[in-house]
Structures are given as C-alpha cells and as structure tokens.
C-alpha positions as CSV (number, residue, x, y, z in Angstrom):
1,X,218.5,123.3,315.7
2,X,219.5,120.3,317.8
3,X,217.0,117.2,316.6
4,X,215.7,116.7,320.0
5,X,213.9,120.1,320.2
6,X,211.9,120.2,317.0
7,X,208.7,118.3,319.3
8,X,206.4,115.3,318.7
9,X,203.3,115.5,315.5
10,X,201.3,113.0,314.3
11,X,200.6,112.2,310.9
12,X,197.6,110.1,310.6
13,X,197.4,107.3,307.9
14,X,200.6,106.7,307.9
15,X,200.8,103.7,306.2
16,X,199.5,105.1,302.9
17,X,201.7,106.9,300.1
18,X,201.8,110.3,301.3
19,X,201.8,109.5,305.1
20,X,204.7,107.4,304.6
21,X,206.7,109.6,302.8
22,X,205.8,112.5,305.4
23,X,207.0,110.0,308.8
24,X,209.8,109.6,306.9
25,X,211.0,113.0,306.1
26,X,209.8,114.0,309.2
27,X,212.2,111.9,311.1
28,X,214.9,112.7,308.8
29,X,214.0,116.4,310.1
30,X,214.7,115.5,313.4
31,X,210.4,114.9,314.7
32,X,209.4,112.6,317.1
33,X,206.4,111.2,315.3
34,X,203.1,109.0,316.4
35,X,201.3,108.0,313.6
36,X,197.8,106.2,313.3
37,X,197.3,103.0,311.8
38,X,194.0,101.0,311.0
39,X,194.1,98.1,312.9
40,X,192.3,95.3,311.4
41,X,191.0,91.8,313.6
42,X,191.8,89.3,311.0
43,X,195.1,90.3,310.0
44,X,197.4,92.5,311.6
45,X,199.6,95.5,309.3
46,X,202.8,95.0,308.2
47,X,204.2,98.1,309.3
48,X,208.2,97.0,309.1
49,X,208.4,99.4,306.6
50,X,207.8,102.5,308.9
51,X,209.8,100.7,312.4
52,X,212.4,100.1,309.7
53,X,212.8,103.9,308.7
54,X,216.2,105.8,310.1
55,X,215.5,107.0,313.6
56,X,212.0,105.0,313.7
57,X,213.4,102.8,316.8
58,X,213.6,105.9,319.2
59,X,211.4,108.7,317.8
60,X,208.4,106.5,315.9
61,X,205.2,105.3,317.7
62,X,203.0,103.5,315.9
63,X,199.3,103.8,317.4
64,X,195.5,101.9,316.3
65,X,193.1,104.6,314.9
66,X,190.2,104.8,312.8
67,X,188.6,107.2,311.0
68,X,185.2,105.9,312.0
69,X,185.8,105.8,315.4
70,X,186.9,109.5,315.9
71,X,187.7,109.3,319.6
72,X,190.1,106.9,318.8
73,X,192.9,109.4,317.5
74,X,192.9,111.1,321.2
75,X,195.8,109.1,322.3
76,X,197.9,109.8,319.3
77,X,197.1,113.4,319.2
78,X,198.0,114.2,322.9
79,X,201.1,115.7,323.7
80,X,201.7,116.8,319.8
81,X,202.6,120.2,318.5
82,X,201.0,119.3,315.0
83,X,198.9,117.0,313.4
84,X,199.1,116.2,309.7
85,X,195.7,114.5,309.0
86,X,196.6,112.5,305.5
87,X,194.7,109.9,306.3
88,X,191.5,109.6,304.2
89,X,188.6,106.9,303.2
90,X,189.3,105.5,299.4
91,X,186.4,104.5,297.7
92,X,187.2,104.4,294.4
93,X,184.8,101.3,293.8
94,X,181.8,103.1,294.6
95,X,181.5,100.0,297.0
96,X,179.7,102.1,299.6
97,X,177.2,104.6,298.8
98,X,178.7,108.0,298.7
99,X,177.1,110.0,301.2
100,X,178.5,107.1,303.8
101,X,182.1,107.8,302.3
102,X,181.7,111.2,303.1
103,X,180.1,111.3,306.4
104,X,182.7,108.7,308.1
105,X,185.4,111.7,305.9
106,X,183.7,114.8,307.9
107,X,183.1,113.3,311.4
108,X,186.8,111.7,311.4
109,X,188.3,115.1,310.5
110,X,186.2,116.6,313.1
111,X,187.1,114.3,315.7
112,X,190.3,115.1,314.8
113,X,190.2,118.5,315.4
114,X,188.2,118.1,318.5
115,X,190.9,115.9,319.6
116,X,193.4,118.9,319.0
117,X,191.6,121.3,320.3
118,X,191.3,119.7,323.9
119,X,194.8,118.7,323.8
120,X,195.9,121.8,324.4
121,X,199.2,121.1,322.8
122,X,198.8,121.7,318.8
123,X,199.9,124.5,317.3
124,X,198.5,123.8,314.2
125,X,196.6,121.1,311.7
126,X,197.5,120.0,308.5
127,X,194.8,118.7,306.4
128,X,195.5,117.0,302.8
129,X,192.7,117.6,300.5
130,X,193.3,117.0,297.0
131,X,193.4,118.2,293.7
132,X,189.6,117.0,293.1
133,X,188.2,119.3,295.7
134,X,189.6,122.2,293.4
135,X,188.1,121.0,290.0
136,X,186.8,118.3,288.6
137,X,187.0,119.2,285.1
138,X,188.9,121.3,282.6
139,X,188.3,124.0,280.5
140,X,191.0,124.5,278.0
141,X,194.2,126.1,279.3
142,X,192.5,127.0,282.4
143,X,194.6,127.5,285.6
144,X,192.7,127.2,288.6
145,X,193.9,128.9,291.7
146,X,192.6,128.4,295.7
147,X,189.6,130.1,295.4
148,X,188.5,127.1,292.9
149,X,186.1,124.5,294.7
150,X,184.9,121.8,292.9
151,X,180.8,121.4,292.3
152,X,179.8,118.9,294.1
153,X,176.0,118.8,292.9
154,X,177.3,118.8,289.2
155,X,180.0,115.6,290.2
156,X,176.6,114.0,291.6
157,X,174.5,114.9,288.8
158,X,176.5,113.4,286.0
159,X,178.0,110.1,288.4
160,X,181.7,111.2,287.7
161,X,184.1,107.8,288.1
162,X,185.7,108.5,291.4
163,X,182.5,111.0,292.4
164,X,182.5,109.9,296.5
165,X,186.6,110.4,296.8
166,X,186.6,113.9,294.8
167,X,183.2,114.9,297.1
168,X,184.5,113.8,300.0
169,X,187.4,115.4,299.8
170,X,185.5,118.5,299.0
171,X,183.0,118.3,301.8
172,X,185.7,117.5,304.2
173,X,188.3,120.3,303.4
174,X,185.7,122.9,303.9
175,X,184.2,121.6,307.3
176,X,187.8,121.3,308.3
177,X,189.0,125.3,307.2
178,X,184.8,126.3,309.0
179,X,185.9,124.5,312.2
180,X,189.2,126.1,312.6
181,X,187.8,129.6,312.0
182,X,184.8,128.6,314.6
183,X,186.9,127.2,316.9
184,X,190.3,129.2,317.0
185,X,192.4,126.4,315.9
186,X,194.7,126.9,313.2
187,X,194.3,124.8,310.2
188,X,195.5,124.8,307.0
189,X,195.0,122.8,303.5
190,X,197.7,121.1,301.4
191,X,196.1,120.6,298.0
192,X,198.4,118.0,296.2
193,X,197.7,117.2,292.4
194,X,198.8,113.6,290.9
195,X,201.5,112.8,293.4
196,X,204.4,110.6,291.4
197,X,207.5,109.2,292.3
198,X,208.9,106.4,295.1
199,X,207.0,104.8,297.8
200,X,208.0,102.9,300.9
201,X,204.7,101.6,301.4
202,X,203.9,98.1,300.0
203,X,201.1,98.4,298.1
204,X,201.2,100.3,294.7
205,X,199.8,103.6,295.2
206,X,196.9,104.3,292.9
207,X,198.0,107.7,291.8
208,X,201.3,105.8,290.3
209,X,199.7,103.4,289.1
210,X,197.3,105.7,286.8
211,X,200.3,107.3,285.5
212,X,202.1,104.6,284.6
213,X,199.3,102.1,283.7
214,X,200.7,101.5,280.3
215,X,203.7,99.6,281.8
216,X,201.5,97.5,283.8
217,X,200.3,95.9,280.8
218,X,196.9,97.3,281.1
219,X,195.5,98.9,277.9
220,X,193.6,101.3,279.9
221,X,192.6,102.5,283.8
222,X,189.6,104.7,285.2
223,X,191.9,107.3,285.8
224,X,194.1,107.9,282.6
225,X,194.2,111.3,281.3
226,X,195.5,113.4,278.4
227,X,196.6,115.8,280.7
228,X,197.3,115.8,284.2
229,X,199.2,118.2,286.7
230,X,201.7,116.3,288.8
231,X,204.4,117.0,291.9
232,X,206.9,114.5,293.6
233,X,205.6,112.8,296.4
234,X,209.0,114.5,298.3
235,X,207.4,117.9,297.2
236,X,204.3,117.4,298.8
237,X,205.3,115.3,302.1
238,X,208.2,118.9,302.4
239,X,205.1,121.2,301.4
240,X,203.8,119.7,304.7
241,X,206.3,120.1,307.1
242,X,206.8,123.6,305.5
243,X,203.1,125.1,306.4
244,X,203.9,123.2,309.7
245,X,206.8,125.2,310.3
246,X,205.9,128.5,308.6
247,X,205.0,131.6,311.3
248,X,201.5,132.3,309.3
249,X,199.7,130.5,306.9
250,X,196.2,130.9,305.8
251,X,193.7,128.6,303.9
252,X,194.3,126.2,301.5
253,X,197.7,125.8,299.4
254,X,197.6,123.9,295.7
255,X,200.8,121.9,295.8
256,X,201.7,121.0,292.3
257,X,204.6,121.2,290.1
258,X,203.7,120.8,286.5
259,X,201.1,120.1,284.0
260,X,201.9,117.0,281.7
261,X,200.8,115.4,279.2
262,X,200.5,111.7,278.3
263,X,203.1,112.5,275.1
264,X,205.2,114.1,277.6
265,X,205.0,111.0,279.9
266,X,205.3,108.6,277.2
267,X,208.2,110.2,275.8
268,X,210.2,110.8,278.8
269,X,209.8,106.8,279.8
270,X,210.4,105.6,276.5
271,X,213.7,108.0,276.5
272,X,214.7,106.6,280.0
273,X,213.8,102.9,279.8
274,X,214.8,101.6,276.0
275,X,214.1,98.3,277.4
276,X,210.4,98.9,277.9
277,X,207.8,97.6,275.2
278,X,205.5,100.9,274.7
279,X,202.2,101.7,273.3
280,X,201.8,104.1,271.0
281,X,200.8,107.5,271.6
282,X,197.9,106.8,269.1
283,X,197.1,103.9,270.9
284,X,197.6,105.9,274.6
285,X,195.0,108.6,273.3
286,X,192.7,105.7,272.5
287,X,192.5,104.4,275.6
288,X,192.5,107.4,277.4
289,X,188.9,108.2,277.6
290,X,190.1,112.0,276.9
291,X,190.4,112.6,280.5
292,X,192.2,116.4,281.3
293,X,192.1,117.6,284.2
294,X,193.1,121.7,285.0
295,X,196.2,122.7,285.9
296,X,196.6,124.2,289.7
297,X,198.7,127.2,289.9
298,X,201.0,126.9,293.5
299,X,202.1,130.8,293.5
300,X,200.6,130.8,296.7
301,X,202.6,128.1,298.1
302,X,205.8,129.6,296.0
303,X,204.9,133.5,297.6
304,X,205.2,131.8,301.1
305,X,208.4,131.0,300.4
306,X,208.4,127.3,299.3
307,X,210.7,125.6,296.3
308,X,209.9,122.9,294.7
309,X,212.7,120.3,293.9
310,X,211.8,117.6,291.5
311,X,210.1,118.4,287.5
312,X,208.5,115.6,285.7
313,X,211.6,113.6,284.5
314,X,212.5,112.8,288.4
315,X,209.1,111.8,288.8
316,X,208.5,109.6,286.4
317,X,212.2,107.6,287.0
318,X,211.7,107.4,290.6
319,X,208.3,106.0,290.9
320,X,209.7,103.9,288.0
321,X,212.9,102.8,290.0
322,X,210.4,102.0,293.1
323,X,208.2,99.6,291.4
324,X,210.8,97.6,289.8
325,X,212.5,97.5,293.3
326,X,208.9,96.4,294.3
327,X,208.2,93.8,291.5
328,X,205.6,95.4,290.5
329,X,205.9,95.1,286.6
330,X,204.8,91.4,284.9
331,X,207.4,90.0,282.5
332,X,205.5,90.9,279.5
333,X,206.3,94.6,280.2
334,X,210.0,94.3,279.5
C-alpha cells in the first residue's frame, strides 16, 4: 500500500508516553498524523521530539487542545479517518478532588466523540483506558478478562493511592463504549497494563519509573508491586493501529503481555546490568507495600488476530537503555 493513501488520524496527547510512541509508529506506517498538545501561557512545549521524528516534517501537525475545553479538539479531528484518544488527566497527587478529575475525563472524551461524530470523516475511535478500569485488586492467581470492571464505590470507600486516575479511567471508558452504541460511532477500548520499555518523550514516564524505582535510588514508590502484568510500549502503541485497521472490532481489548514479578524484574536487571548496585529481594519485598495487581488475559486481542513482539526481558533493557540515554539515573545508582 503506497504511504500516501493510508489517510490522516489524530492521536490526542501526543506528547505523553504512549501518544508518542503511537505518532511515531504511525508515521513509520505511512499516517499523516495531527496530534493535540496542551498549550500552556507561561511556557510553551518542547515538542522537538515529535517535529524531529522520521517523516514528521511533511506528514506531522502539531495542534493546541485541551481536555477541558472540549471544543477545542474540533480542528484536529476534522478531516481524520481515526482518532486515537490517549490523552488523559493524571492526578496521581490527589491534588484536585476526584470527582473534578473525572468530570474534566468524561466531558473531554465526549467532546471528542462529538467532534467525530460531526466530522463526518472517522471511521472509528480509539480510546486508551487502562488496566485500573479492569481491577483494582487481586485475588490470588486470578485472570481477569474484558467483562471485568473495576468497583468504583469500593476504590472510593477505602481511598486507594491513585483512586481519581483508576475511577476516571473507569468512568470514562464506559461513557465512551455508551456513546458509541447511542450514537452509531464506532469505538473501541485498548486496555494496556504497566506499559515498559523506551520513550521519546522527555519526561520519565511514571509507569517506568514504578518498575524500575529501585535504580532510581528510591527505597520505595506509591506504585511498587509484587506482581504486576506488563507489555512493551511498541505492543500497545501497534495494538492501536491494529483495532484501527481491523474490519470489525467490538468493545474493549486488554493489551498485556505477561505477568511479572518483582523477583523476576530484579533478576532479569541484575543479569543484564552487572554494573548496577541492587537491593535485595528481601529488601524489594519490604518496601513494596505487597501491592499485586491481577493479571489481564489478552485472548481477545490474540483471537483478532494480533501478536505480540516483546516478553519481559526486552522490556526491562529497553526502558533501561532509554533512561540512561536520558540521564535519568543519579551516580549513586551505578
């Protein structure tokens, strides 16, 4: 297929981990792309790392959006066959109140889809929810599948770290999959788990960053587990394009690739990267907090006719690779 007839989507937030990765393998793919950045009035983005990409200079345009202005994705949506909606409000602080988080989530999405809807030219919507609108916590050896929605009342009840990101996400995934079926528009769900491996954007992304905390020279983070399931941010940027692509999808799609372990993380780096001083797995499980989260099961996304390429190994080494490319370790770590 020649590289000029594959059409024009927009991915909005591109300038975050997964949106980045997506522009990029979408122009690789041969996609014109617009994507949607925030723009702020004190400082403006550096966004050389997206105009720098490989066929950025003819086929990238880089518009202002923002998620609590939904009108303001109309001019980046127009003219697109598809929209991959990535972009998402992070909260992690609990600096806002929840229900704020959540509300600016739904009525952005919305918009969103309003915008698609009366543009006339999408084919389809992509939404990326997340592993924490599946479940929020694990029961031993339990694989959850894509009828799994995380309780939201229970998240509220017992103040969860991270509560207003995992019921956001929630919220928003369902009011997204409701309007489509209202509306006629066809919309479907990526579901990534703990996305790991190398970034082009150039702050650390936070689901890195809780994997590999221990090389940070941090004894612990909010987000450190016992067990986690992971995929390859390649994985889940190519599980995009594929639903994109694919004649009929339905509903939501987990996109993950294994379940690991923090002995199974720890062991693999230490393997790789002699050179690094470690922890202890004794001293790992300490600091842990006991966190496991369930493993998602992606037959769904595997039936449909997707392959994943990258297991935990290639994970691990490339995000690895990216952050000492990035400076991103101290001096104490090696």
């Amino acid at each position: 297929m020649a590289a000029e007839s594959k059409g024009r989507v927009c991915v909005t937030g591109g300038t975050g981990f997964i949106g980045s990765w997506t522009i990029k393998t979408l122009l690789q793919d041969g996609y014109y792309v617009n994507t949607t950045v925030r723009s702020h009035p004190e400082h403006k983005k550096d966004v050389s790392f997206l105009t720098n990409l490989p066929g950025a200079s003819r086929r990238l345009q880089i518009l202002n959006a923002d998620l609590s202005e939904p009108e303001s994705f109309k001019e980046a949506i127009e003219g697109c066959i598809g929209v991959f909606h990535v972009a998402t409000p992070m909260d992690f602080e609990e600096s806002e109140p929840e229900e704020i988080v959540t509300k600016r989530s739904i009525d952005g999405a919305l918009g969103i889809l309003k915008a698609c809807l009366n543009s006339k030219t999408v084919k389809r919507v992509v939404y990326t929810s997340s592993s924490s609108a599946v479940s929020s916590i694990a029961i031993e050896d339990e694989v959850k599948d894509e009828s799994s929605w995380t309780d939201v009342d229970l998240l509220r009840t017992f103040k969860a770290i991270g509560r207003s990101y995992a019921i956001s996400k929630t919220l928003t995934e369902k009011a997204v999959l409701e309007f489509g079926e209202q509306n006629g528009l066809d919309v479907v769900t990526v579901i990534p788990t703990f996305v790991v491996g190398p970034f082009i954007c150039p702050k650390l992304p936070g689901s890195v960053g809780s994997t590999l905390y221990f090389l940070f020279g941090k004894n612990s983070h909010p987000f450190s587990f016992l067990q986690a399931p992971m995929v390859h941010v390649d994985d889940v940027a190519r599980a995009h394009i594929f639903l994109l692509e694919h004649p009929n999808p339905k509903g939501r799609y987990n996109c993950s690739a294994c379940l690991a372990t923090i002995e199974k993380v720890l062991e693999t780096v230490s393997a790789k990267y002699p050179e690094f001083q470690m922890p202890t797995i004794d001293a790992l499980k300490e600091s842990t907090g006991g966190l496991k989260l369930p493993d998602l099961s992606s037959k769904k996304l595997i039936d449909a006719g997707f392959q994943f390429k990258y297991g935990l190994e290639e994970m691990l080494t490339d995000a690895i690779e990216s952050c000492k490319e990035k400076g991103f370790f101290n001096r104490a770590t090696i």
